[in-house]
BAMI-617176 format. One record per atom (N, C-alpha, C): residue number from 1; x, z, y. Coordinates in nm, 2 decimals. Atoms other than C-alpha are relative to their C-alpha. Last residue first. Layout:
N
+-----+--------+--------+--------+
|  nr |     c1 |     c3 |     c2 |
+-----+--------+--------+--------+
| NUM |      X |      Z |      Y |
...
+-----+--------+--------+--------+
This chain:
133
+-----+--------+--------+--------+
|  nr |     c1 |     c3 |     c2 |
+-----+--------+--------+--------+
| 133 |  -0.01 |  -0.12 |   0.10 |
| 133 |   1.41 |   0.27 |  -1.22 |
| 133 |   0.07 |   0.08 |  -0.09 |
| 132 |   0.01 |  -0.01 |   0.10 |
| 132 |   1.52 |   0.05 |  -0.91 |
| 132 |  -0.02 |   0.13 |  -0.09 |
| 131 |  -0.13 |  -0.12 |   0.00 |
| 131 |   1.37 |   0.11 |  -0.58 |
| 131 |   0.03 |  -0.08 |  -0.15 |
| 130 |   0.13 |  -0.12 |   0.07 |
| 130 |   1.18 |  -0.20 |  -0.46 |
| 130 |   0.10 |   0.11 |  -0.09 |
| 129 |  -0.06 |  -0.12 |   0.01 |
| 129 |   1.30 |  -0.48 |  -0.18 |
| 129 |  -0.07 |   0.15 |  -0.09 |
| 128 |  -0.17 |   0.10 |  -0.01 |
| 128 |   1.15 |  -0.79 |  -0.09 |
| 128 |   0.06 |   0.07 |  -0.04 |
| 127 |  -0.07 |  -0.13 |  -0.01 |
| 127 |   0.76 |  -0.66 |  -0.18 |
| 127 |   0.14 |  -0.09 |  -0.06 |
| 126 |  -0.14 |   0.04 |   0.08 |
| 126 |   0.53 |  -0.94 |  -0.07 |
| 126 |   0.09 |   0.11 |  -0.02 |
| 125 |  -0.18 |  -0.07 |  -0.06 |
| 125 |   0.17 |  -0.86 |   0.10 |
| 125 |   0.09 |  -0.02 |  -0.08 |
| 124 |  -0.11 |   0.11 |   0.12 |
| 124 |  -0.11 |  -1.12 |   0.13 |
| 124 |   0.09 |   0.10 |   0.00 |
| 123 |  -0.09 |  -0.01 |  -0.03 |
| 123 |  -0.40 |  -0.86 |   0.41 |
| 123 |   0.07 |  -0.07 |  -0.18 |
| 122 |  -0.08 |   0.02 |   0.07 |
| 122 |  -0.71 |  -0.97 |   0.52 |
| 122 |   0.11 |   0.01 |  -0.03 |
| 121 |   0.10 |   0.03 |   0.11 |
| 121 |  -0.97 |  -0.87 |   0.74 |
| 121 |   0.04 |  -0.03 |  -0.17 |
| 120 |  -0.08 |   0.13 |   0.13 |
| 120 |  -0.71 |  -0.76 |   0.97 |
| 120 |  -0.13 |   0.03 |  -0.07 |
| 119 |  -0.07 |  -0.06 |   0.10 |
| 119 |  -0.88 |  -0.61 |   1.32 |
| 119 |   0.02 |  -0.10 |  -0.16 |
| 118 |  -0.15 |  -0.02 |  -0.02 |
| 118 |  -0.88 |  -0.83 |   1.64 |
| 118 |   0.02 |   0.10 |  -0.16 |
| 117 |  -0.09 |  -0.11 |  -0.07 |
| 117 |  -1.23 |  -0.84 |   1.68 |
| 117 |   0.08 |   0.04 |   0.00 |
| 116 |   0.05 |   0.03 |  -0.15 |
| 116 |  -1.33 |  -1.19 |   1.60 |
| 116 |   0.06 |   0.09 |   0.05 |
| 115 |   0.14 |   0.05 |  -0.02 |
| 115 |  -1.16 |  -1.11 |   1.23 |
| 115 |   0.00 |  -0.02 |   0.12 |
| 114 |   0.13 |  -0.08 |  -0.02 |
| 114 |  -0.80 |  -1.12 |   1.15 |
| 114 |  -0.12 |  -0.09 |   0.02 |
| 113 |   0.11 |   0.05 |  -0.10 |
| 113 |  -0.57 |  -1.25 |   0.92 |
| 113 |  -0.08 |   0.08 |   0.02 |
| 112 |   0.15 |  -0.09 |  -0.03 |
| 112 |  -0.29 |  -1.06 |   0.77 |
| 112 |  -0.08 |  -0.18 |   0.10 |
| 111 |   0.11 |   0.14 |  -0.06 |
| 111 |   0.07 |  -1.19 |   0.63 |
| 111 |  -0.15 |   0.02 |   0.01 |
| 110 |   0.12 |   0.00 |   0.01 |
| 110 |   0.31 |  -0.93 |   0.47 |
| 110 |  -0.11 |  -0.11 |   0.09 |
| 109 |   0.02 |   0.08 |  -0.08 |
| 109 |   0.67 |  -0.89 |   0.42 |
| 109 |  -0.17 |  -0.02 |  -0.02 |
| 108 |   0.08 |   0.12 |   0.08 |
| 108 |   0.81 |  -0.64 |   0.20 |
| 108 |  -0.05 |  -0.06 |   0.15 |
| 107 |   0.06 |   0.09 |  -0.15 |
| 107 |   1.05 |  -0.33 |   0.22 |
| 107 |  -0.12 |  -0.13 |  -0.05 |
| 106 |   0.11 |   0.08 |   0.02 |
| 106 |   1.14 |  -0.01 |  -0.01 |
| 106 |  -0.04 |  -0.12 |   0.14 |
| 105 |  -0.01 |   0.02 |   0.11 |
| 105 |   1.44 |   0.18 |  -0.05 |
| 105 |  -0.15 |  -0.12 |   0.00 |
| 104 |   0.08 |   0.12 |   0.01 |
| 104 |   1.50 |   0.22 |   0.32 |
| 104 |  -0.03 |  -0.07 |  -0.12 |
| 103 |  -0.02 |   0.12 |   0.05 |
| 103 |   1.72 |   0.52 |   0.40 |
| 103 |  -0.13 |  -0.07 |  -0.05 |
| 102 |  -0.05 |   0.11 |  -0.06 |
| 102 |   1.70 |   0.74 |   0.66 |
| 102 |   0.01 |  -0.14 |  -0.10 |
| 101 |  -0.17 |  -0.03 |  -0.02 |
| 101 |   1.72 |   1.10 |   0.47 |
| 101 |   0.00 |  -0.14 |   0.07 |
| 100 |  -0.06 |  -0.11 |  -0.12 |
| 100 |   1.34 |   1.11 |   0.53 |
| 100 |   0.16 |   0.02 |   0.00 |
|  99 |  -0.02 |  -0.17 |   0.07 |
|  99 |   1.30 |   0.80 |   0.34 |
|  99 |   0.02 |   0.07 |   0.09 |
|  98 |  -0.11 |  -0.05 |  -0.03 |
|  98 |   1.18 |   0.46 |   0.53 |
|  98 |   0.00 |   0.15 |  -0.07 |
|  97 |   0.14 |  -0.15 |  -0.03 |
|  97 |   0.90 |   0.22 |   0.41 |
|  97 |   0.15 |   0.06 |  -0.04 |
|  96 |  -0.08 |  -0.06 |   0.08 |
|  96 |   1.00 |  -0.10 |   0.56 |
|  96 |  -0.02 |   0.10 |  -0.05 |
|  95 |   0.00 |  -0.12 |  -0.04 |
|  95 |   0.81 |  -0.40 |   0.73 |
|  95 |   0.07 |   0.07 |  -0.14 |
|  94 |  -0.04 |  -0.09 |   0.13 |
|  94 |   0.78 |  -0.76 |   0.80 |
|  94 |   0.03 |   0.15 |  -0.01 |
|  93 |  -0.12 |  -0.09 |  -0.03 |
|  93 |   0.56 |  -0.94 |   0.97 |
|  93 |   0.08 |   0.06 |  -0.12 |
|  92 |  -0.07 |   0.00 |   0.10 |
|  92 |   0.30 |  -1.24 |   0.98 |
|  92 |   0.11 |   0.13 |   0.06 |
|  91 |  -0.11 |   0.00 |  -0.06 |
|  91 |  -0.02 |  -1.28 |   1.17 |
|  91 |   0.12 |   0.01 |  -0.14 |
|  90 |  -0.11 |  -0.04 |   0.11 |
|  90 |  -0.31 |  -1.54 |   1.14 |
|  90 |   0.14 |   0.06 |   0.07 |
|  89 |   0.05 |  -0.13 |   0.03 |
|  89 |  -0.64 |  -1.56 |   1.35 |
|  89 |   0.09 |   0.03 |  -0.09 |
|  88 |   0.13 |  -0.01 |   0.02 |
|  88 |  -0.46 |  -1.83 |   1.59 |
|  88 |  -0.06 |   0.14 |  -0.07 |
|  87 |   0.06 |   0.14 |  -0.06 |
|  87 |  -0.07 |  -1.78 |   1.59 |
|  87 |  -0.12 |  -0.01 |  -0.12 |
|  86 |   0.16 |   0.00 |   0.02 |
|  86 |   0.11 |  -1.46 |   1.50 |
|  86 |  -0.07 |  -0.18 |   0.06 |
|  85 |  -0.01 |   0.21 |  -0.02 |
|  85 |   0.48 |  -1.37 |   1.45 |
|  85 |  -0.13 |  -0.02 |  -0.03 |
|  84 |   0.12 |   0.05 |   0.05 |
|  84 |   0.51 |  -1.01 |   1.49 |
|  84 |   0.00 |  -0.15 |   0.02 |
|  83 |   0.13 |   0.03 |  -0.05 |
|  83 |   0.88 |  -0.90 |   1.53 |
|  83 |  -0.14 |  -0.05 |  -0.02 |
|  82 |   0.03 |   0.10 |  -0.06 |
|  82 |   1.15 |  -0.71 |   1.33 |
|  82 |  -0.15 |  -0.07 |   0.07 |
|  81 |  -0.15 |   0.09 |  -0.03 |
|  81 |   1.13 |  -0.51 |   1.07 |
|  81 |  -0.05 |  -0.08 |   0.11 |
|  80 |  -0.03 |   0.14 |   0.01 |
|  80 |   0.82 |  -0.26 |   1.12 |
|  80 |   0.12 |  -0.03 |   0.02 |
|  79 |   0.00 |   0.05 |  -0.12 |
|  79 |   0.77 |   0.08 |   1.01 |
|  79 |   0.04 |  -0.15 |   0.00 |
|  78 |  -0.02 |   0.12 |  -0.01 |
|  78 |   0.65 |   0.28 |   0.73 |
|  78 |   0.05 |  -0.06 |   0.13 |
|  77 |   0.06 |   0.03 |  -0.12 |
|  77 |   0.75 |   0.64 |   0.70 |
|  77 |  -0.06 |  -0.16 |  -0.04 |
|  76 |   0.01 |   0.11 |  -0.05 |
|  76 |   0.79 |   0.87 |   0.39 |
|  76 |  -0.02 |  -0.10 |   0.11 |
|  75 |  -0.11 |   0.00 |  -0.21 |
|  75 |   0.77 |   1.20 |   0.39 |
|  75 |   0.05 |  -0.12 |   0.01 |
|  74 |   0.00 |  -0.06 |  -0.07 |
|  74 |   0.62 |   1.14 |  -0.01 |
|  74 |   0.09 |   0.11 |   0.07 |
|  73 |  -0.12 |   0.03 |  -0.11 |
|  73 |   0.68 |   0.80 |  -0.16 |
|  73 |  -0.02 |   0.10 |   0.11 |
|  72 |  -0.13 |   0.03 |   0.07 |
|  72 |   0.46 |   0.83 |  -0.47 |
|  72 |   0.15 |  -0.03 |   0.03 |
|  71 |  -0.03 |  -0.13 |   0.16 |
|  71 |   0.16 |   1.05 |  -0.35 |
|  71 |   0.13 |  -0.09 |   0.01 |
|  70 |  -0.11 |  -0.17 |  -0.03 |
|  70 |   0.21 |   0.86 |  -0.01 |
|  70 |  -0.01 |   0.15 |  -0.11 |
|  69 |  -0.10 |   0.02 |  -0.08 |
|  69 |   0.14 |   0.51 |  -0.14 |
|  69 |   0.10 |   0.13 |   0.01 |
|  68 |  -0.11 |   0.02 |   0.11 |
|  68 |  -0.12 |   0.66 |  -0.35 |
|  68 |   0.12 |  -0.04 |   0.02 |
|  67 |  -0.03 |  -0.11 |   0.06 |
|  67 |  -0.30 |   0.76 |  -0.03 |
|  67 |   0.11 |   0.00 |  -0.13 |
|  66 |  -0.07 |  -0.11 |  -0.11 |
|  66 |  -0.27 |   0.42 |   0.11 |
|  66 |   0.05 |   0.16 |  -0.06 |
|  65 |  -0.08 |   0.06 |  -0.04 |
|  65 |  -0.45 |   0.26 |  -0.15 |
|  65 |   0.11 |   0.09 |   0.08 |
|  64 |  -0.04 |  -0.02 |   0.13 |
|  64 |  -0.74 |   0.49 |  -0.16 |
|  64 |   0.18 |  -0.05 |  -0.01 |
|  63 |   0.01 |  -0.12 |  -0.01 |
|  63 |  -0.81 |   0.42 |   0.20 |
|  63 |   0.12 |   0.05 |  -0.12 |
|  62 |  -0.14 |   0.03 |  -0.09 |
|  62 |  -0.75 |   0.05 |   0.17 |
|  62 |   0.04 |   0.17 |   0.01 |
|  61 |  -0.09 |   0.04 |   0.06 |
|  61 |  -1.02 |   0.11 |  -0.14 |
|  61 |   0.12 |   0.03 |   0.08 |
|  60 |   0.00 |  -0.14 |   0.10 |
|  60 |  -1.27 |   0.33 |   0.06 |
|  60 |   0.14 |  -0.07 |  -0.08 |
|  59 |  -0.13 |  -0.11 |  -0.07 |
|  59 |  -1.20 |   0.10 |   0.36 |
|  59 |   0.03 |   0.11 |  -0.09 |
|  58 |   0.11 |  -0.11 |  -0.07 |
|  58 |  -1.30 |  -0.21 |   0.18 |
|  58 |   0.11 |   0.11 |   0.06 |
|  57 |   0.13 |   0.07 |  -0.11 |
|  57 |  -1.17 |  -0.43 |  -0.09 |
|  57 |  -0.02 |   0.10 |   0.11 |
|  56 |   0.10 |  -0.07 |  -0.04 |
|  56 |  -0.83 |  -0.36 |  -0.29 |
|  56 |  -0.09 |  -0.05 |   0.07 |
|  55 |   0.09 |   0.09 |  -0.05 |
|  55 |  -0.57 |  -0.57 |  -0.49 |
|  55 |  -0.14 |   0.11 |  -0.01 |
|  54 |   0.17 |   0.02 |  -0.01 |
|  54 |  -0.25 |  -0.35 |  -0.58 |
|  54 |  -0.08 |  -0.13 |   0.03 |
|  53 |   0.05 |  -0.14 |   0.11 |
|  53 |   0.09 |  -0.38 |  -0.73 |
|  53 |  -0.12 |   0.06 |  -0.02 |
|  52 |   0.00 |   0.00 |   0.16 |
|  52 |   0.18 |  -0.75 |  -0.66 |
|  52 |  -0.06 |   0.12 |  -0.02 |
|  51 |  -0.13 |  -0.02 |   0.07 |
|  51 |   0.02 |  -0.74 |  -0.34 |
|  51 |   0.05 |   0.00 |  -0.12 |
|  50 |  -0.04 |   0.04 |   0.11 |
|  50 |  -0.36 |  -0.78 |  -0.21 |
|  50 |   0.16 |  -0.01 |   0.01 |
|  49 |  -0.15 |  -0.02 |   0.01 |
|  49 |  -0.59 |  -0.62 |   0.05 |
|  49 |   0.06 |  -0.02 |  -0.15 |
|  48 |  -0.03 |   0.01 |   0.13 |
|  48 |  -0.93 |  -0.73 |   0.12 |
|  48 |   0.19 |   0.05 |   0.02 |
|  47 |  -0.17 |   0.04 |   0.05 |
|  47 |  -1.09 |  -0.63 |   0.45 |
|  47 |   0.03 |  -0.01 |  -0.14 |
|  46 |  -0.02 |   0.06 |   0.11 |
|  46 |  -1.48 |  -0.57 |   0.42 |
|  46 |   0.16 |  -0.03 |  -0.05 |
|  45 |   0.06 |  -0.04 |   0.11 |
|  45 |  -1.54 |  -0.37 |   0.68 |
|  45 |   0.07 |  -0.01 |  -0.12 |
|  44 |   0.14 |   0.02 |   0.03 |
|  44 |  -1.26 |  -0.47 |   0.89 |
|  44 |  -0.08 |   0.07 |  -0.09 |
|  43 |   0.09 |   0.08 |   0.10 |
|  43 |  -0.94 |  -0.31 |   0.91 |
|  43 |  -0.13 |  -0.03 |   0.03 |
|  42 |  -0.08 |   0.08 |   0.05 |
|  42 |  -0.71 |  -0.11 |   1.15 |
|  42 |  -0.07 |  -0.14 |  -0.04 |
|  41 |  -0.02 |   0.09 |  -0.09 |
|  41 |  -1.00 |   0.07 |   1.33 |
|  41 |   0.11 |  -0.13 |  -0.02 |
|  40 |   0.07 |   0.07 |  -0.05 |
|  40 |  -1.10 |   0.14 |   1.02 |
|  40 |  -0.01 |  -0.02 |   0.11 |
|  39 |   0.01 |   0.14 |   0.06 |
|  39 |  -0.80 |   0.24 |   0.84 |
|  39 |  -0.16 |  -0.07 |   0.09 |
|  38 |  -0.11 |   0.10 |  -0.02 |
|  38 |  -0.70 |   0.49 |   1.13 |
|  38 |  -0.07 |  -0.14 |  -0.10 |
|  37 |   0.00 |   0.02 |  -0.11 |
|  37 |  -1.02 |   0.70 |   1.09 |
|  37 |   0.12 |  -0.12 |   0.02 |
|  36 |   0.12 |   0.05 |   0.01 |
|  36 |  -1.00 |   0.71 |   0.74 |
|  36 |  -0.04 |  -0.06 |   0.12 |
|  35 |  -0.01 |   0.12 |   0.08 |
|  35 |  -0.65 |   0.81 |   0.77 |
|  35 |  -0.08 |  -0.13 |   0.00 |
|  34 |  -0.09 |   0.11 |  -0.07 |
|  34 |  -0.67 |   1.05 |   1.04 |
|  34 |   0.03 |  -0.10 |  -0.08 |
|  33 |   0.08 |   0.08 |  -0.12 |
|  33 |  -0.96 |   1.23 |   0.79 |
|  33 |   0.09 |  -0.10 |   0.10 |
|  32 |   0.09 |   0.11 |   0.02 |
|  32 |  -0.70 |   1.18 |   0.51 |
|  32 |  -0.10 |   0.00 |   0.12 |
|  31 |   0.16 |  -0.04 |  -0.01 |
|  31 |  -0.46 |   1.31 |   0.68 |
|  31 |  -0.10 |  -0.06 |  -0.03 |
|  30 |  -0.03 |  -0.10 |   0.08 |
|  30 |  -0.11 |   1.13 |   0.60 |
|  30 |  -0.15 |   0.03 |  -0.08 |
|  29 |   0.09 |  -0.11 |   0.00 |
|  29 |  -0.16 |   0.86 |   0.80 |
|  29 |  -0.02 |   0.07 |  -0.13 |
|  28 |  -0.10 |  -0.11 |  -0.02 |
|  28 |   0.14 |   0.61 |   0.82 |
|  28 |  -0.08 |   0.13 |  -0.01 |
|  27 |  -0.13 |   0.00 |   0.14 |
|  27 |   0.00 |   0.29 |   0.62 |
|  27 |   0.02 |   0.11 |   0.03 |
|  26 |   0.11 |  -0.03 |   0.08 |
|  26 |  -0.33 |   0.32 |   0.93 |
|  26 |   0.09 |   0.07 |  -0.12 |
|  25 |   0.12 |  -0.13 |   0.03 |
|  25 |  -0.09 |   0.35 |   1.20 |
|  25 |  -0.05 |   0.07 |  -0.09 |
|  24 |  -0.12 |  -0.09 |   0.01 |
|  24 |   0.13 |   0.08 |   1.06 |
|  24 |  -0.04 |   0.13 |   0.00 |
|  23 |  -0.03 |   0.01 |   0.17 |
|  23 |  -0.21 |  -0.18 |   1.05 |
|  23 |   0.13 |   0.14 |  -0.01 |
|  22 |   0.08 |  -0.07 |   0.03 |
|  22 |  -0.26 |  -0.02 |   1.44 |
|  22 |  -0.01 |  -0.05 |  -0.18 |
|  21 |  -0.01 |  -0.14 |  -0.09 |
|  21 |   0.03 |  -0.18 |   1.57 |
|  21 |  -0.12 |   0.07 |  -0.07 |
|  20 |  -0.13 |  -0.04 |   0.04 |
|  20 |   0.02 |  -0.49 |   1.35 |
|  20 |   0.02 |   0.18 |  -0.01 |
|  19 |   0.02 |  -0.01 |   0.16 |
|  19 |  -0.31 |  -0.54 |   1.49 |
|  19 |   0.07 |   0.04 |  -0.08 |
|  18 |   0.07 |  -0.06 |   0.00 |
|  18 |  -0.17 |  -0.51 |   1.84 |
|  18 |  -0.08 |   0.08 |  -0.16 |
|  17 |  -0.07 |  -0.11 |   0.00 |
|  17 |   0.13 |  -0.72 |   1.76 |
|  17 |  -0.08 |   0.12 |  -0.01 |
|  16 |  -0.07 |  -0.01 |   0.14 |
|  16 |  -0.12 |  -0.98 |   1.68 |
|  16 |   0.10 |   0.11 |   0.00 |
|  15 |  -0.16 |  -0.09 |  -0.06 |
|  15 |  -0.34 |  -0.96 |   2.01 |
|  15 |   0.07 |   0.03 |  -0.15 |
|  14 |  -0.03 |  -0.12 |   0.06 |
|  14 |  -0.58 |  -1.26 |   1.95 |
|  14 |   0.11 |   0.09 |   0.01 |
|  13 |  -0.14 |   0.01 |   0.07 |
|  13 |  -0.68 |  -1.51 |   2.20 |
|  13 |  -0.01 |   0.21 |  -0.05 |
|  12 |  -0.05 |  -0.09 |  -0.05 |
|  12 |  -1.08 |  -1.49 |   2.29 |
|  12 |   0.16 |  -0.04 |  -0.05 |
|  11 |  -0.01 |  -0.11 |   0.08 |
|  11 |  -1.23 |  -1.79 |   2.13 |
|  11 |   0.11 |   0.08 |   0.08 |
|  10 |  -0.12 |  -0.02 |   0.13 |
|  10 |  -1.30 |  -2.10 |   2.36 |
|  10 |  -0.03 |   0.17 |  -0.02 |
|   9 |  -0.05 |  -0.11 |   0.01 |
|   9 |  -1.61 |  -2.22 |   2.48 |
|   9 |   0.09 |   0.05 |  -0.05 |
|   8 |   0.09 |  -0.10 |  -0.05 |
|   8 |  -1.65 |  -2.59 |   2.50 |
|   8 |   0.03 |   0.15 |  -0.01 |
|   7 |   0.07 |  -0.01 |  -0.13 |
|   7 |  -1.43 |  -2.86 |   2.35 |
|   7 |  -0.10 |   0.07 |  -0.01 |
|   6 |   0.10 |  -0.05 |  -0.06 |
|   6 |  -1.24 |  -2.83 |   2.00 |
|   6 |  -0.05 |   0.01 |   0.14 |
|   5 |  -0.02 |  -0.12 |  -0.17 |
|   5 |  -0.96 |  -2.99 |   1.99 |
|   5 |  -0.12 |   0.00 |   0.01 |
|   4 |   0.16 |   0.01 |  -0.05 |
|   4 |  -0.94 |  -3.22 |   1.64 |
|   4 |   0.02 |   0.13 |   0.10 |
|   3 |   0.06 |  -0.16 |  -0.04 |
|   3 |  -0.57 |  -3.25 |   1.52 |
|   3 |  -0.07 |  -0.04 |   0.13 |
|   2 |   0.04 |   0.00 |  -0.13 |
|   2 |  -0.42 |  -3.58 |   1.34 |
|   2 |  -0.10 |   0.13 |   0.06 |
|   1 |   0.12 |  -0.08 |   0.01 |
|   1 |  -0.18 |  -3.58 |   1.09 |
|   1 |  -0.07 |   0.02 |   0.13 |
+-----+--------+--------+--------+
């Protein structure tokens, strides 16, 4: 397979851990104003977010989203497994959403692209781990 190299101006490099870092932010915000605030520095306008349980657009949705998260898993944390693995406008991680007694009933893996300015435009997410009923 053969790979075409762009010549002339290059594209800023993207900070994927950074993104990451402020996607967690956004999942961990209680408040909805700190929420609202978080999802849009997190996200693009338009971000799409998709998983088996949801598929949202926007920050009213990601917003939305979120909130329901912490109706159904509330004092909940999220945080990351392990490292960000990113290359070009694509990152990949994985993450866990921790109980206040410590334990970890819920995890999944997730895969974001960003836009120019470093926030996810898009988020693929996988759930590896889910309580049983």
């Amino acid at each position: 397979m053969s790979q075409q190299v762009q010549q002339g101006a290059s594209r800023p490099a993207l900070d994927h851990a950074a993104a990451a870092e402020r996607y967690f932010e956004a999942w961990n915000a209680t408040e909805e104003g700190a929420r609202a605030k978080a999802v849009a520095a997190a996200f693009a306008e338009g971000a799409t977010y998709t998983d088996p349980l949801v598929e949202v657009a926007g920050h009213d949705g990601l917003g939305a989203a979120i909130a329901g998260a912490h109706q159904q898993f509330p004092g909940f944390v999220f945080r990351p497994l392990g490292a960000v693995d990113g290359h070009h406008d694509i990152a990949r991680f994985g993450w866990e959403l921790v109980a206040p007694d410590g334990s970890a009933p819920v995890a999944g893996f997730d895969v974001v692209r960003l836009a120019a300015d470093g926030r996810i435009s898009a988020v693929l997410g996988f759930l590896d781990r889910v309580p049983t009923a």
